[in-house]
ROVO-309109 format. One line per 8 residues: their letters; for each residue x, y, z of N, C-alpha, C, O. Coordinates in nm, 3 decimals. Example, Ala and Ser with C-alpha at 12.3 -4.5 7.8 and 13.67 -1.06 7.14 Angstrom:
residues 2
AS	1.319,-0.569,0.780,1.230,-0.450,0.780,1.320,-0.330,0.780,1.424,-0.332,0.846 ~ 1.285,-0.225,0.708,1.367,-0.106,0.714,1.290,0.003,0.787,1.341,0.114,0.804
//
This chain:
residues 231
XXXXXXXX	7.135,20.736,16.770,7.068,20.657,16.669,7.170,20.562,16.603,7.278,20.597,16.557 ~ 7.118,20.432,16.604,7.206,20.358,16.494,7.281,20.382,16.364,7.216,20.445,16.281 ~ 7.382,20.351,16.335,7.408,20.431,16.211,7.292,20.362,16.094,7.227,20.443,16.028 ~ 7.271,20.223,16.074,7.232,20.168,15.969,7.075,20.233,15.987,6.991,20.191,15.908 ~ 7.048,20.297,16.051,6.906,20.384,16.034,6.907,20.497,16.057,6.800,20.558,16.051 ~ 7.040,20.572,16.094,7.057,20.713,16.094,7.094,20.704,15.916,7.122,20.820,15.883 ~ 7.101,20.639,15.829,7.146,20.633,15.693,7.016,20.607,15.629,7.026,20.625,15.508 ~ 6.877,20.565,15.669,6.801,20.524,15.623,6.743,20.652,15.659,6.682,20.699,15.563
XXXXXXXX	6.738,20.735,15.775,6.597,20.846,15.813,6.738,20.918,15.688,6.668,20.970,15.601 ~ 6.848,20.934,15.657,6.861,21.062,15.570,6.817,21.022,15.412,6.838,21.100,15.319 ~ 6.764,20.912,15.397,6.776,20.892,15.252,6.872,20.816,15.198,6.808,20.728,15.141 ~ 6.975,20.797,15.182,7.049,20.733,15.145,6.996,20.615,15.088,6.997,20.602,14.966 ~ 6.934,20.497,15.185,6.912,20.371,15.089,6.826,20.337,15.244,6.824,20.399,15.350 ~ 6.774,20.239,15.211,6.670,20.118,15.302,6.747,20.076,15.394,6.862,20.047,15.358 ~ 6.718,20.061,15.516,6.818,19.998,15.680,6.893,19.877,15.609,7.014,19.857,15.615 ~ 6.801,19.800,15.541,6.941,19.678,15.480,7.024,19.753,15.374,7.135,19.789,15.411
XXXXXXXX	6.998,19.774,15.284,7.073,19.860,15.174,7.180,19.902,15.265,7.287,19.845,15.244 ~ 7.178,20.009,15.382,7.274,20.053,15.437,7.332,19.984,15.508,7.448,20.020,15.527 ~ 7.293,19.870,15.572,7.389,19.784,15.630,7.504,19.758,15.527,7.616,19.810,15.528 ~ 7.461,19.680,15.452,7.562,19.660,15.331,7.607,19.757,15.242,7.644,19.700,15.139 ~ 7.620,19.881,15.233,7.698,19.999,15.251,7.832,20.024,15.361,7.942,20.077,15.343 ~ 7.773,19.963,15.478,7.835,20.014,15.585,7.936,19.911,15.560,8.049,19.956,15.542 ~ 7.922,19.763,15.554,8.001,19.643,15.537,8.105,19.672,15.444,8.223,19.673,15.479 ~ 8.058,19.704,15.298,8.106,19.799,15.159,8.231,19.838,15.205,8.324,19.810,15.129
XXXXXXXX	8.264,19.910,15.338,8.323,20.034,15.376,8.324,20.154,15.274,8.420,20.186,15.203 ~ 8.222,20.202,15.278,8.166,20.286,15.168,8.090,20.417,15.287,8.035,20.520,15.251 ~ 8.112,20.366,15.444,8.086,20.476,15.528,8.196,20.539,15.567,8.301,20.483,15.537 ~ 8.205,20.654,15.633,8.288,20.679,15.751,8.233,20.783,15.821,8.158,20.870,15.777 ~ 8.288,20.765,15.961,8.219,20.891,16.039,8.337,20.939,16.098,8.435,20.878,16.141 ~ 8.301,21.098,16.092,8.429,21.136,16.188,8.593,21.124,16.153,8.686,21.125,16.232 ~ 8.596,21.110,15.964,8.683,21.084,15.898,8.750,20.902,15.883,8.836,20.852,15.810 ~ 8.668,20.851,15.981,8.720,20.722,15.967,8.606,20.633,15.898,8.492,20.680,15.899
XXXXXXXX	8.630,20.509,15.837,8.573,20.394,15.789,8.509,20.312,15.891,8.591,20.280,15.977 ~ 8.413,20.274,15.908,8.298,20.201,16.019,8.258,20.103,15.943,8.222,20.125,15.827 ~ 8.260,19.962,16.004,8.221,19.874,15.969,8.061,19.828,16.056,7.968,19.761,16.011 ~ 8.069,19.873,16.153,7.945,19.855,16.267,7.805,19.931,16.227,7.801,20.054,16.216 ~ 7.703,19.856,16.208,7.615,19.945,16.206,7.499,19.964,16.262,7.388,20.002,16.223 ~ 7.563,19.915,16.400,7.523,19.928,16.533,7.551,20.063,16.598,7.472,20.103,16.685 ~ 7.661,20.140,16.561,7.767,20.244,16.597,7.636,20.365,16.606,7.561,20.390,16.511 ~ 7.630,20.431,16.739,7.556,20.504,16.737,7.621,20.670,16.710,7.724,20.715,16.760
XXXXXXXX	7.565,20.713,16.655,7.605,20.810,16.586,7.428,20.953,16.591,7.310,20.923,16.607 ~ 7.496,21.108,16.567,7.397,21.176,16.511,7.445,21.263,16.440,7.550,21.250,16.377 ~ 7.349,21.400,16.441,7.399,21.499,16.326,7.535,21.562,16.316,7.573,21.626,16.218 ~ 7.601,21.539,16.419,7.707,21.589,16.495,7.870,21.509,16.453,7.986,21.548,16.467 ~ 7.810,21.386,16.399,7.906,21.262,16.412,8.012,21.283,16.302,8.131,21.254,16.315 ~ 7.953,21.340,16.185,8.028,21.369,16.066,8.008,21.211,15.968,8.106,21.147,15.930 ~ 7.878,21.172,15.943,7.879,21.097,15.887,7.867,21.111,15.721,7.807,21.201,15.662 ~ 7.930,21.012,15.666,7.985,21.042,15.482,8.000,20.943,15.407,8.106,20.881,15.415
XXXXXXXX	7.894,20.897,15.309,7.909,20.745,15.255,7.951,20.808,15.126,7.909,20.916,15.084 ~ 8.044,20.724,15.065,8.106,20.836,14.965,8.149,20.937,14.951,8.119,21.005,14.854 ~ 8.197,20.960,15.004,8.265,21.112,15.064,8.197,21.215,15.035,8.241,21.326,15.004 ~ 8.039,21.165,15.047,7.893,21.273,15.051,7.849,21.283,15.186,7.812,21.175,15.232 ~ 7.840,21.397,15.275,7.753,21.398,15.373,7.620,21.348,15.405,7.536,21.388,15.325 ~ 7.576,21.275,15.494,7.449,21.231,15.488,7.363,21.272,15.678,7.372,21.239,15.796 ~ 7.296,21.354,15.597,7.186,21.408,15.737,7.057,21.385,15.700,7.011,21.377,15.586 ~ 6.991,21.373,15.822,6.886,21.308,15.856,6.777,21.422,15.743,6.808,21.536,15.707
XXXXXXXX	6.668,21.356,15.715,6.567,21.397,15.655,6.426,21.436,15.750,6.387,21.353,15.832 ~ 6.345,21.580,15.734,6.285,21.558,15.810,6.139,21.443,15.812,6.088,21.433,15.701 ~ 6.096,21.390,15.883,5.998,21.280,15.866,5.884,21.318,15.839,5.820,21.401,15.903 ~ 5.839,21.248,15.720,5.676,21.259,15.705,5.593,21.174,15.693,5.636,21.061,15.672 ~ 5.465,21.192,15.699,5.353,21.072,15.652,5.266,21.144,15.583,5.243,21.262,15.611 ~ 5.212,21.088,15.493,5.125,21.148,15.379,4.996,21.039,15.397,5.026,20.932,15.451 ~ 4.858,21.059,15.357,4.751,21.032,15.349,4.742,21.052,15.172,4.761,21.155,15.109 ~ 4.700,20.892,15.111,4.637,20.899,14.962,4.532,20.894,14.928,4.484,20.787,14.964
XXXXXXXX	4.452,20.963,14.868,4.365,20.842,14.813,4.375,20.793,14.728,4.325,20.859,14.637 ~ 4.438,20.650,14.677,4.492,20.620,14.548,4.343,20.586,14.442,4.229,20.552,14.476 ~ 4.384,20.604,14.351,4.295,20.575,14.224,4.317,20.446,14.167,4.432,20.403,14.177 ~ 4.221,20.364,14.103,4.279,20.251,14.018,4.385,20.264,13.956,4.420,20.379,13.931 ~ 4.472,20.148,13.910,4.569,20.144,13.814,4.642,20.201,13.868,4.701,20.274,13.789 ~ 4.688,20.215,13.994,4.795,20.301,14.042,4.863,20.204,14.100,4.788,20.117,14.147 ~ 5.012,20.178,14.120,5.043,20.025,14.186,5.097,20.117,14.327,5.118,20.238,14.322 ~ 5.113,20.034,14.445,5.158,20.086,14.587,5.286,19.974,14.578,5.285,19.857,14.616
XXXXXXXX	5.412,20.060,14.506,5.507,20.047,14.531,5.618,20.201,14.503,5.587,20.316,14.471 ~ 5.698,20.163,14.521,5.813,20.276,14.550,5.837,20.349,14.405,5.834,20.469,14.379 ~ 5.855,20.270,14.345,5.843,20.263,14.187,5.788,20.157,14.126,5.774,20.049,14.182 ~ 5.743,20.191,13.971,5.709,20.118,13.928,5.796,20.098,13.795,5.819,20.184,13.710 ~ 5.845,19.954,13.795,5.916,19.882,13.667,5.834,19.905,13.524,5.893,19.934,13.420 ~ 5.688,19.887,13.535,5.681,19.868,13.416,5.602,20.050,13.365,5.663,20.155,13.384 ~ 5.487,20.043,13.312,5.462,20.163,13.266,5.299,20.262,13.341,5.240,20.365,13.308 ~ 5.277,20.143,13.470,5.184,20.218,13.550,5.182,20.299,13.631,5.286,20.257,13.681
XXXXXXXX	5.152,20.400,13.707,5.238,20.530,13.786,5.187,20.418,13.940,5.102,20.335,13.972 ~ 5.284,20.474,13.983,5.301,20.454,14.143,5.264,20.597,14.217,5.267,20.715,14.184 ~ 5.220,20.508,14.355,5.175,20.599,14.418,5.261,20.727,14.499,5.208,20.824,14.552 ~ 5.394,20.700,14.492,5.469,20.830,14.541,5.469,20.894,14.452,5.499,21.011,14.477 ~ 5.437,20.860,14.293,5.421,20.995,14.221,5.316,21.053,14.219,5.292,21.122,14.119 ~ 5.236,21.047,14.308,5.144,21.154,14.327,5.132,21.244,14.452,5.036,21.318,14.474 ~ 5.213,21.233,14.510,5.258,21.243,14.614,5.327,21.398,14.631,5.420,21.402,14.550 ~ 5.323,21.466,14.671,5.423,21.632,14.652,5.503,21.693,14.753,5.502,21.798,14.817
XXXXXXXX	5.609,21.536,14.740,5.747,21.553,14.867,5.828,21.523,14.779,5.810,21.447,14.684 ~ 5.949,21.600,14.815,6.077,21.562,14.774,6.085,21.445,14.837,6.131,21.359,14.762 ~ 6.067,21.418,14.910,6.119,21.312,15.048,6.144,21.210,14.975,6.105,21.228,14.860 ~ 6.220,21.055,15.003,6.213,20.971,14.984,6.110,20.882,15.049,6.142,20.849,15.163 ~ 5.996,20.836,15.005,5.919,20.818,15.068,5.831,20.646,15.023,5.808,20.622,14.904 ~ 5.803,20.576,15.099,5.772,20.467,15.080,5.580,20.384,15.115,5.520,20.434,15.211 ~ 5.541,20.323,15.072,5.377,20.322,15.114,5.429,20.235,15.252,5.536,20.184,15.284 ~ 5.288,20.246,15.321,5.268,20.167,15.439,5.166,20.039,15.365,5.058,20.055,15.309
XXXXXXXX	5.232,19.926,15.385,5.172,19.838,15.316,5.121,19.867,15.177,5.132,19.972,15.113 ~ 5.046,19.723,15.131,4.978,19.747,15.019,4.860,19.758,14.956,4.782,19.701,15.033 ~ 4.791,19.801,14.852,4.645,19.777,14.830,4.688,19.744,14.663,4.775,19.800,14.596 ~ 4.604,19.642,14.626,4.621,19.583,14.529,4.585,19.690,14.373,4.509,19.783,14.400 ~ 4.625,19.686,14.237,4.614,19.800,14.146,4.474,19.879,14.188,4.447,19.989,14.236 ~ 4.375,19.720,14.130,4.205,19.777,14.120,4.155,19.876,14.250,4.078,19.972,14.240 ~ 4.221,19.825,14.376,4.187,19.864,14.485,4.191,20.018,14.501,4.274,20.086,14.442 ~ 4.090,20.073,14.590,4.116,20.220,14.589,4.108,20.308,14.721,4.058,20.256,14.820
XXXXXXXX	4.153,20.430,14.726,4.132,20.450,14.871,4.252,20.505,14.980,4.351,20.560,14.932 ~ 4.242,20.492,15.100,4.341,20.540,15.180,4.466,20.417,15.189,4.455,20.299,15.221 ~ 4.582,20.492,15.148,4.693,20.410,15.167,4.766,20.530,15.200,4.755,20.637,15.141 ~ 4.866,20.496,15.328,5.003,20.593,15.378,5.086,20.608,15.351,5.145,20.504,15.379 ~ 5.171,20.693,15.296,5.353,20.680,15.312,5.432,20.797,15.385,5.404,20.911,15.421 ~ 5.548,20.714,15.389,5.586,20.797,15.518,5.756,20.758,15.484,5.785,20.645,15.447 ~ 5.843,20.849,15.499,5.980,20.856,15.508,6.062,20.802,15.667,6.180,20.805,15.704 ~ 5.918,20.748,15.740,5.964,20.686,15.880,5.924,20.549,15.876,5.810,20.511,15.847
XXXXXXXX	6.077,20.432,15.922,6.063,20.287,15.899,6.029,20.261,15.992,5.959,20.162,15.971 ~ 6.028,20.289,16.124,6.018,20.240,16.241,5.870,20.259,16.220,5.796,20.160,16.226 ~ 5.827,20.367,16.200,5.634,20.366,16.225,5.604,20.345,16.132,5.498,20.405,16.119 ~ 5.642,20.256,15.980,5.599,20.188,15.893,5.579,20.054,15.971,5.473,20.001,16.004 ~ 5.691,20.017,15.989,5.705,19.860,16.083,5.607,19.810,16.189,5.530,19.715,16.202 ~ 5.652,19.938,16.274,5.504,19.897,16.369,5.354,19.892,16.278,5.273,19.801,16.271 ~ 5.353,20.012,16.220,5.142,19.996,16.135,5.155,19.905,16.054,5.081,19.924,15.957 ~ 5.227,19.794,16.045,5.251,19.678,15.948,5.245,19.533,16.068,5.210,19.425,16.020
XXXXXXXX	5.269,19.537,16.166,5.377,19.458,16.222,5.213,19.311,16.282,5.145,19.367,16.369 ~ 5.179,19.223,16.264,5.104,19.190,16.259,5.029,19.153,16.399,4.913,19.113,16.401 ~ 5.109,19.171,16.513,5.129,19.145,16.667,5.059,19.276,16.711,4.999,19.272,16.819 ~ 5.060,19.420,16.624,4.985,19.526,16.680,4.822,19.538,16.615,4.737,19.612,16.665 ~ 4.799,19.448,16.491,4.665,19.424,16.479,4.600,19.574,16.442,4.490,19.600,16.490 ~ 4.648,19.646,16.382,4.583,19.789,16.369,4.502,19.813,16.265,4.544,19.808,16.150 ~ 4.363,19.846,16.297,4.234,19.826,16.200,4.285,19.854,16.091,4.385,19.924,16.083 ~ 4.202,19.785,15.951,4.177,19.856,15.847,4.063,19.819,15.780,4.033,19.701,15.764
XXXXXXXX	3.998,19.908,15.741,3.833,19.953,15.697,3.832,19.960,15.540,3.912,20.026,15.472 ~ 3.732,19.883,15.494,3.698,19.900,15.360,3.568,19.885,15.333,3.489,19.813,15.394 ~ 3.545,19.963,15.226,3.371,19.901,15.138,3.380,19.874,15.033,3.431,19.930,14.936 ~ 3.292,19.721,15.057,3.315,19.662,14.949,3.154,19.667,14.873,3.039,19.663,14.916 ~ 3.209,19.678,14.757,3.050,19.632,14.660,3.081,19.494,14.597,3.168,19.451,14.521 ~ 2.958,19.436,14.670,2.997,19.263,14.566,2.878,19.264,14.477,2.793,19.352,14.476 ~ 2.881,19.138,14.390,2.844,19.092,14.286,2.717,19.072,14.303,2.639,19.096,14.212 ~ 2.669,19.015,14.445,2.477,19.061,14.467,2.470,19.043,14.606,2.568,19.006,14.671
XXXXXXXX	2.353,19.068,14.660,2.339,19.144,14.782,2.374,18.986,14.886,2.312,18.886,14.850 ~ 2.443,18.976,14.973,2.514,18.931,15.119,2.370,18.884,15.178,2.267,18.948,15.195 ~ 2.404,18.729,15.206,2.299,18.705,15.318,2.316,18.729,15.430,2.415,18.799,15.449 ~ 2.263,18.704,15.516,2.269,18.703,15.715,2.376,18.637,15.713,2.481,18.679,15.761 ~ 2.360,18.509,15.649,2.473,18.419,15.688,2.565,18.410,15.631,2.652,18.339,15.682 ~ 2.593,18.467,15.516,2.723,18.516,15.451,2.794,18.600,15.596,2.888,18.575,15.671 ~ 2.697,18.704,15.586,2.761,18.859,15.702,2.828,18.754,15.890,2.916,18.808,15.957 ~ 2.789,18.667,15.918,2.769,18.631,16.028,2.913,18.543,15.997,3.004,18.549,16.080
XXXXXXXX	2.926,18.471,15.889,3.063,18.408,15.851,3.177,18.468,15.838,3.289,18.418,15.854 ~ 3.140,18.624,15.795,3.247,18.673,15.788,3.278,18.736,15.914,3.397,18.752,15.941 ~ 3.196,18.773,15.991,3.256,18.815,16.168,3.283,18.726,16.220,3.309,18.766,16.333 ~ 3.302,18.581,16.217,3.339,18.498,16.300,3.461,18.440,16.257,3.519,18.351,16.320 ~ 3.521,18.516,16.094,3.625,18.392,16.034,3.613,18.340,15.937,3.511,18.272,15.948 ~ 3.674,18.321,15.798,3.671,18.222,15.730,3.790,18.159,15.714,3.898,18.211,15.739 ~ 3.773,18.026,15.666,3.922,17.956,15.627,3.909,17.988,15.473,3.830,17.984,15.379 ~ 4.045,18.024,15.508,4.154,18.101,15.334,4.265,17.993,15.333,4.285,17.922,15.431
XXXXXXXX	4.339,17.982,15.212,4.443,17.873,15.182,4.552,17.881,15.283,4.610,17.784,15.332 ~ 4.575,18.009,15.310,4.700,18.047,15.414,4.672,18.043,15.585,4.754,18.071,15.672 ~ 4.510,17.993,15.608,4.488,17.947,15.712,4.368,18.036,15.725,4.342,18.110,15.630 ~ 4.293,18.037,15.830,4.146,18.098,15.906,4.171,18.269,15.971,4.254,18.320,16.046 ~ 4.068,18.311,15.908,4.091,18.503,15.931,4.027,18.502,16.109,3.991,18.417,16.190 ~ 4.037,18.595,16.105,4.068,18.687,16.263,3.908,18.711,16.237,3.852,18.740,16.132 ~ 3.853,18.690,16.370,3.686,18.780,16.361,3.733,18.926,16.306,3.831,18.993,16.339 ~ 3.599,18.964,16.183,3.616,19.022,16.135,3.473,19.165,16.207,3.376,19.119,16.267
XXXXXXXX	3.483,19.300,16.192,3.392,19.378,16.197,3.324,19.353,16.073,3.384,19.289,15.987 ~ 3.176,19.403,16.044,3.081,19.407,15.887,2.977,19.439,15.914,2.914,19.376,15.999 ~ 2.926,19.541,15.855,2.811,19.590,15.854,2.738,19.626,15.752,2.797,19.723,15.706 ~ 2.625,19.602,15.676,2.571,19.640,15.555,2.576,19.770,15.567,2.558,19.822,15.677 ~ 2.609,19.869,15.416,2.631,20.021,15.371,2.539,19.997,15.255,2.467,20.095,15.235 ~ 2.523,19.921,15.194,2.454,19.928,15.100,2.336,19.841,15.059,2.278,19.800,15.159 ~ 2.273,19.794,14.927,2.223,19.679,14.855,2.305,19.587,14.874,2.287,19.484,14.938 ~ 2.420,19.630,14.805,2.535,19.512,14.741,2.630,19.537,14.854,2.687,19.436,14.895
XXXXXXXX	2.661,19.659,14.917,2.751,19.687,15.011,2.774,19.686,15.138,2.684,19.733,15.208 ~ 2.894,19.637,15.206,2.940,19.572,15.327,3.038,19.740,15.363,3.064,19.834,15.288 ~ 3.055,19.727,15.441,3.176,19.761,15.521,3.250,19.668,15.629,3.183,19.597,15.704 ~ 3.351,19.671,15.632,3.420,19.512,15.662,3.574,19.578,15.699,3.663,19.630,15.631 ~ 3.552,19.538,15.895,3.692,19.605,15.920,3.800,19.476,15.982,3.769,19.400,16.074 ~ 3.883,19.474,15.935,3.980,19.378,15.982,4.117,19.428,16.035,4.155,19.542,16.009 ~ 4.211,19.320,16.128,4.335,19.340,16.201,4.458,19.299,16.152,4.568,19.304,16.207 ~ 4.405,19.229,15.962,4.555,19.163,15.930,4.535,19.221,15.795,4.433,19.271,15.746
XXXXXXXX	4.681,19.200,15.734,4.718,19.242,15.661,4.778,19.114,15.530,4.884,19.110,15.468 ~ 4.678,19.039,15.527,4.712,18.925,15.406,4.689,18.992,15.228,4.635,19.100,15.204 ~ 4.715,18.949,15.180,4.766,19.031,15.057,4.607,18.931,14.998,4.583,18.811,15.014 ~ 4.509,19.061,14.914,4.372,19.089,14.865,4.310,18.957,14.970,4.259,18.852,14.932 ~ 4.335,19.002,15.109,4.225,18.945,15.185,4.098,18.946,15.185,4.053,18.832,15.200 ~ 4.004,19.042,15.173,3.905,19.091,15.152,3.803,19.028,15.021,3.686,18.991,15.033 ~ 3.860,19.028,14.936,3.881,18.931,14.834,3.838,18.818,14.859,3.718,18.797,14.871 ~ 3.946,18.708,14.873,3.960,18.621,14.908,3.809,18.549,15.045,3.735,18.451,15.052
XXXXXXXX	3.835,18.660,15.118,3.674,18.628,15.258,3.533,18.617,15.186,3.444,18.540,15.221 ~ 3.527,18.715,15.071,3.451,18.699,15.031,3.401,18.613,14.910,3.283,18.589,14.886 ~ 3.498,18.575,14.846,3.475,18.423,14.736,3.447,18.302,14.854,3.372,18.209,14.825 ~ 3.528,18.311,15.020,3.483,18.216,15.100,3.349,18.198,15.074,3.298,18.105,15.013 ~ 3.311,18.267,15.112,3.171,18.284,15.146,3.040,18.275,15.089,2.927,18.268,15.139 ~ 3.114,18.276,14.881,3.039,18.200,14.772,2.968,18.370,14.725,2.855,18.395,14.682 ~ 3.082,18.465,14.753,2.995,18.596,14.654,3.154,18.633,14.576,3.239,18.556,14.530 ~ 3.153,18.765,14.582,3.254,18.817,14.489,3.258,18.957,14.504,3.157,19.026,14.488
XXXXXXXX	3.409,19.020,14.547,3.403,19.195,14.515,3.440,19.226,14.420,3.548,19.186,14.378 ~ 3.357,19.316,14.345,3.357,19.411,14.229,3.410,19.544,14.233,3.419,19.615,14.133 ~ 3.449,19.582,14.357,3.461,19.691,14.337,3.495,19.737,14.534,3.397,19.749,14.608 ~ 3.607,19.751,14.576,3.715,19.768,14.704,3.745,19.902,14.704,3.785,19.956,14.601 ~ 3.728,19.983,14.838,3.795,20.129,14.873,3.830,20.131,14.992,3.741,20.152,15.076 ~ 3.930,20.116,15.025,3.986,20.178,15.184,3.906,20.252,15.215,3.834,20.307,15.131 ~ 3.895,20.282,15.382,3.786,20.423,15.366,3.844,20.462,15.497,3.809,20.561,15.560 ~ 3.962,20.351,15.544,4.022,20.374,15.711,4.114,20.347,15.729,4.140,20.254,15.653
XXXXXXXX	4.220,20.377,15.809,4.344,20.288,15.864,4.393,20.329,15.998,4.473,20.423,16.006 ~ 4.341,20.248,16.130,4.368,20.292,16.217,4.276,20.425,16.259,4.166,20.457,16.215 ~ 4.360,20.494,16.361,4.232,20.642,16.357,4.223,20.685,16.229,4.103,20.707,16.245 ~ 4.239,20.715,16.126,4.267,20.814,16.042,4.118,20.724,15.919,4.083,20.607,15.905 ~ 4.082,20.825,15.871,3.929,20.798,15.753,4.000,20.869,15.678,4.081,20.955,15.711 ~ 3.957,20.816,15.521,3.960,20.878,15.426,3.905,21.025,15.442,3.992,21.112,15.446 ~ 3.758,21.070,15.452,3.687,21.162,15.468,3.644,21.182,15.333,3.590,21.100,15.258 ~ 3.686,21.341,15.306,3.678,21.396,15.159,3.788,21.429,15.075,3.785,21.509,14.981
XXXXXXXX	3.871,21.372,15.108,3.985,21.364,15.026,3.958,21.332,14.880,3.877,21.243,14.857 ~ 4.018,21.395,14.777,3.956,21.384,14.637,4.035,21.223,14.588,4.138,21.171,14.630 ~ 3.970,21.191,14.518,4.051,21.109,14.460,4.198,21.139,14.376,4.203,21.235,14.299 ~ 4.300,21.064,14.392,4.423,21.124,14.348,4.511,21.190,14.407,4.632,21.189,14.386 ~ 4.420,21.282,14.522,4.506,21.375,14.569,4.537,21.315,14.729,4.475,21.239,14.803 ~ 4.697,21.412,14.741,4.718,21.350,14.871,4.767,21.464,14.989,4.807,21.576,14.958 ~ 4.758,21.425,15.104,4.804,21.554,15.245,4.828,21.498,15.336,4.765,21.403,15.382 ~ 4.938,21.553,15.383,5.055,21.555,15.516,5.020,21.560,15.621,4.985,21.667,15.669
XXXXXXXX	5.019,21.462,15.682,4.945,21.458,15.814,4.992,21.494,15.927,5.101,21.461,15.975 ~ 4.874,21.591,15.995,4.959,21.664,16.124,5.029,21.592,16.272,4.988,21.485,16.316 ~ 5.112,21.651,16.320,5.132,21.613,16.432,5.034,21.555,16.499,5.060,21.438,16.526 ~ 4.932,21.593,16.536,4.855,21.524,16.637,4.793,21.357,16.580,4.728,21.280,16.650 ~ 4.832,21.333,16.441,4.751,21.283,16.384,4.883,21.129,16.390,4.888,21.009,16.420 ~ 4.956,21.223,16.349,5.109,21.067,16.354,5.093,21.052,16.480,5.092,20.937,16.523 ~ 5.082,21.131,16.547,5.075,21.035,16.716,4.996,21.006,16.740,5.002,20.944,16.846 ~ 4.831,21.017,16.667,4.764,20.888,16.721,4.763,20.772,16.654,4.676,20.689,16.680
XXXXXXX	4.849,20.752,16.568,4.935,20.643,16.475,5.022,20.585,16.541,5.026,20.463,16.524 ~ 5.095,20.631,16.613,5.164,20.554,16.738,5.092,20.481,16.839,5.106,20.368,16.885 ~ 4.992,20.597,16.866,4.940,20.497,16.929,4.871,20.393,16.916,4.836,20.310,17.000 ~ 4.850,20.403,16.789,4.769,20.263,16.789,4.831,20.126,16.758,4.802,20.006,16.766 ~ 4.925,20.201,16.721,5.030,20.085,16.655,5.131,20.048,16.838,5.252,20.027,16.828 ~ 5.080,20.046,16.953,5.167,20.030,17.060,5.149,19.849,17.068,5.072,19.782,16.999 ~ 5.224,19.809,17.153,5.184,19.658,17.202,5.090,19.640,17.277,5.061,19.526,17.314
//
């Protein structure tokens, strides 16, 4: 394993963070100072940033269902809780993408960058499912605009999945990851969401997961996360 991500799976700091650690000369392996952090290295290597040992962490992914007012970042600066604090890992652990405060629903984190990267990476296109309640009930031709595309400021969406769930409610599955897309498709379109829940990402559904609460997802379950996230 690389060192600058054998330093990231133990915790230490983020693959860049540790690059520039490694640069620092603030590493050494094997009693010596490494500037490379290309240098492949494992548990074996005697690696020590600060003359602290650093071993690998074991990897997890967690399933949320976040609640409003919760922000999907690592921490939060100001005085709203973030979603790893609800979370019940020691781990150092980071979300898979984002969902905006109001937004609610299934969001991931996981102490693994590489299968953050890929379920992010915009070339693997890996579903994500929401229901939305808008402001009044969706025509034909609202619904028919939004499976074919709308133009947004940052350019024209990807055919979209949509299916009426409700009066007011859509379900609406898409392959990108533009920041309050969903949103945005739907002011295209001359309505408005009131009210956004993840309910999917990839194989994995919310289900009955309570609100707030969150669980560790099994083996069989991260690998069909790989797989979906393949080229």
């Amino acid at each position: 394993m690389r060192l600058a991500k054998y330093l990231a799976r133990s915790g230490v700091a983020s693959r860049r963070r540790a690059e520039a650690l490694i640069a620092g000369g603030r590493v050494r392996v094997g009693g010596r100072v490494v500037r490379d952090p290309a240098l492949d290295v494992d548990a074996a290597s005697g690696v020590e940033v600060d003359g602290r040992p650093a071993r690998p962490e074991p990897v997890e992914v967690w399933m949320l269902n976040k609640p409003a007012g919760v922000v999907s970042t690592a921490r939060e600066p100001g005085r709203r809780p973030a979603v790893v604090d609800l979370v019940p890992s020691p781990r150092r652990l980071y979300p898979v993408g984002r969902l905006d405060a109001e937004t609610t629903g299934l969001i991931l984190l996981t102490n693994d960058g590489d299968l953050a990267n890929r379920l992010m990476h915009p070339r693997h296109g890996v579903p994500r499912t929401y229901r939305a309640t808008l402001r009044r009930r969706p025509s034909e031709g609202e619904l028919r605009a939004l499976r074919r595309g709308v133009e947004l400021e940052d350019g024209p969406t990807a055919p979209a999945r949509v299916r009426r769930a409700g009066e007011r409610a859509i379900e609406i599955t898409i392959r990108e990851g533009r920041n309050r897309q969903v949103r945005r498709m739907a002011r295209a379109v001359g309505n408005e969401v009131v009210a956004l829940r993840r309910v999917a990402f990839g194989p994995l559904r919310l289900g009955r997961l309570p609100e707030g609460r969150a669980r560790r997802l099994g083996a069989a379950e991260v690998r069909r996360l790989w797989q979906d996230a393949r080229p």
